[in-house]
N, C-alpha and C positions, 0 to 999 in steps of 0.2 A: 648031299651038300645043302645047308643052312643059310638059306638067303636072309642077312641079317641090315638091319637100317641103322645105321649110330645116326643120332640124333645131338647133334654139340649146340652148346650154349652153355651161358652163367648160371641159370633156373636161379634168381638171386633176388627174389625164391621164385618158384615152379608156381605157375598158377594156371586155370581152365584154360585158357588159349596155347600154351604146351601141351597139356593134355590132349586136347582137340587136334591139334596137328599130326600127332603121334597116333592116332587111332583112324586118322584121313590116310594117312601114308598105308598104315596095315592093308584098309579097306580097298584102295587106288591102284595098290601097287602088289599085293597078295606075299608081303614080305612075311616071314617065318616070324620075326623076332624081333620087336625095334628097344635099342639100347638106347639109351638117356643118357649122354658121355656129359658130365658137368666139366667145366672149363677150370684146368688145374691153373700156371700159370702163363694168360695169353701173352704175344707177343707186341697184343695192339693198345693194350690200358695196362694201367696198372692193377696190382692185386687187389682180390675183391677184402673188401672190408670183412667180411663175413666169414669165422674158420671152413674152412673145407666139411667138413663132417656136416654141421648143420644145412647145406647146400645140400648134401647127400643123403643126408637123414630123412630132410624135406621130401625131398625126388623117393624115396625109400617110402615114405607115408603114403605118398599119394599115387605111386602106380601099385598096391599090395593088393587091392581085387583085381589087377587085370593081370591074366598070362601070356600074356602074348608081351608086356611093357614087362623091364628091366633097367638095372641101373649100374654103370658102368664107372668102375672107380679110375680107370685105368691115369689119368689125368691127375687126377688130387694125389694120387701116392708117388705121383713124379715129382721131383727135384727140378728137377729141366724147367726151361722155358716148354711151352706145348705148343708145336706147328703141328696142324692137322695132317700134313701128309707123313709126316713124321710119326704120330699116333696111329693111324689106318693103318702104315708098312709094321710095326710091330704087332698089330692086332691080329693081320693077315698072317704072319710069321707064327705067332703064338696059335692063332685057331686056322688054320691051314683047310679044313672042313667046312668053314663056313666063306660064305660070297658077301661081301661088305658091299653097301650104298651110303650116302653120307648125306643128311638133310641140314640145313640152316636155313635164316631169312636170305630173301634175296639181297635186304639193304647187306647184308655183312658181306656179302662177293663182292656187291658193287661199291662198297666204299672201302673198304679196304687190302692192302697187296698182298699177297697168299703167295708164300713162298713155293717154289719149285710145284705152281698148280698144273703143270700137265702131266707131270709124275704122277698128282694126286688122282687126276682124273684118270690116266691110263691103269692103275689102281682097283678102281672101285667099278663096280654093277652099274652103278646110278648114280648121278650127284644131284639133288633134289634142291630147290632153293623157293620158301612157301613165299607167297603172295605178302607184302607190305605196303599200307599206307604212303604214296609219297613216288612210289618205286614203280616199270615198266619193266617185263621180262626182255620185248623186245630193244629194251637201251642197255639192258647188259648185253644181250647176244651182238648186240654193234661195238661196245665198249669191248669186247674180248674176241673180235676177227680176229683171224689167224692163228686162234689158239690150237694145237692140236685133240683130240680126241673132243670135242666141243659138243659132239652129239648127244653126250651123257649124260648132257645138264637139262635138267628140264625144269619146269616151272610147276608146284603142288600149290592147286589153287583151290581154295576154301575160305568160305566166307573169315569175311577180318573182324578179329572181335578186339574192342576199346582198350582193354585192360592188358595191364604192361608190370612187367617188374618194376621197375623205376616211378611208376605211378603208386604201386601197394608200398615201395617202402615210403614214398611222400606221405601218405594216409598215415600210415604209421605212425610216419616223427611227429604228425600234427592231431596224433591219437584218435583218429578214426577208425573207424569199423573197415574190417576188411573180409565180411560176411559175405559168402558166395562169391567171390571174388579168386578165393582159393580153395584146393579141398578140403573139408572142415578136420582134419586131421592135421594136416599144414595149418591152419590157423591156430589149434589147439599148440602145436608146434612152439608156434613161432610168439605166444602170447606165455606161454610157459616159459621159455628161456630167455625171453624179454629183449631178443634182436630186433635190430632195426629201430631201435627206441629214440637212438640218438642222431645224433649228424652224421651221414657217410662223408 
């Protein structure tokens, strides 16, 4: 059995603090395999300005020396709106061999409502939720009493580093450098196909 970690988010685009997370989680947590699930269409914003493919592409560039990181399309080739617990039950269905955990920010548990999440959690290995500026593990374990299976949830703490999606595309539109900032294959990327140029 394949203990595997999906890892959800936008990557809108993927930069070192994605990275970073994902190789904290291997290390922490002694997971076989952490998958990089980009965010096909969420339930809580609207769609990303950004095609699908270039999100993936991205995430494709920048975990290609590591074997243990992969990249999980299952999301972007859906039609559907994408509820996470939604996503895990087919994943589990499809790879029946493998033990799923599921990591995100903490902020995205605690601020927004995640349909049928005690399904999800009763579900999954682990539910993993990393350290955020702003955010206290123990005020979500208060916010979500009474939840069943609650044990699962635990808190992946690692240092918090500055740099944010939403910050690289600001650089972007105001044509700065985004040097080390992401892996230079994603910057190669993302200056070649000329994303994020304009106004999201």
């Amino acid at each position: 059995m394949s203990r595997v970690l999906l890892f959800g988010g936008s990557f809108n685009p993927v930069h070192h603090g994605h990275l970073r997370l994902a190789v904290e989680a291997l290390e922490q947590h002694d997971f076989d395999k952490v998958w990089l699930l980009p965010s096909g269409t969420p339930p809580h914003r609207q769609a990303y300005a950004q095609e699908p493919e270039h999100r993936a592409r991205m995430l494709e560039l920048a975990v290609a020396d590591h074997p243990r990181l992969e990249v999980c399309r299952y999301e972007l080739e859906s039609s559907e709106v994408n509820y996470t617990y939604a996503t895990v039950h087919q994943l589990t269905r499809l790879h029946p061999d493998h033990r799923f955990s599921f990591l995100t920010g903490l902020d995205v548990v605690y601020d927004y409502k995640w349909r049928n999440f005690e399904e999800l959690l009763e579900t999954l290995e682990h539910f993993l939720v990393a350290s955020r500026p702003g955010y206290e593990f123990p005020q979500l374990l208060e916010k979500l009493t009474g939840t069943r299976h609650l044990t699962k949830l635990s808190e992946l703490r690692v240092p918090l580093h500055q740099v944010s999606s939403s910050l690289i595309r600001e650089r972007l539109q105001q044509g700065r450098s985004i040097h080390y900032w992401v892996p230079e294959p994603v910057r190669v990327y993302i200056e070649n196909q000329g994303i994020y140029s304009s106004s999201l």
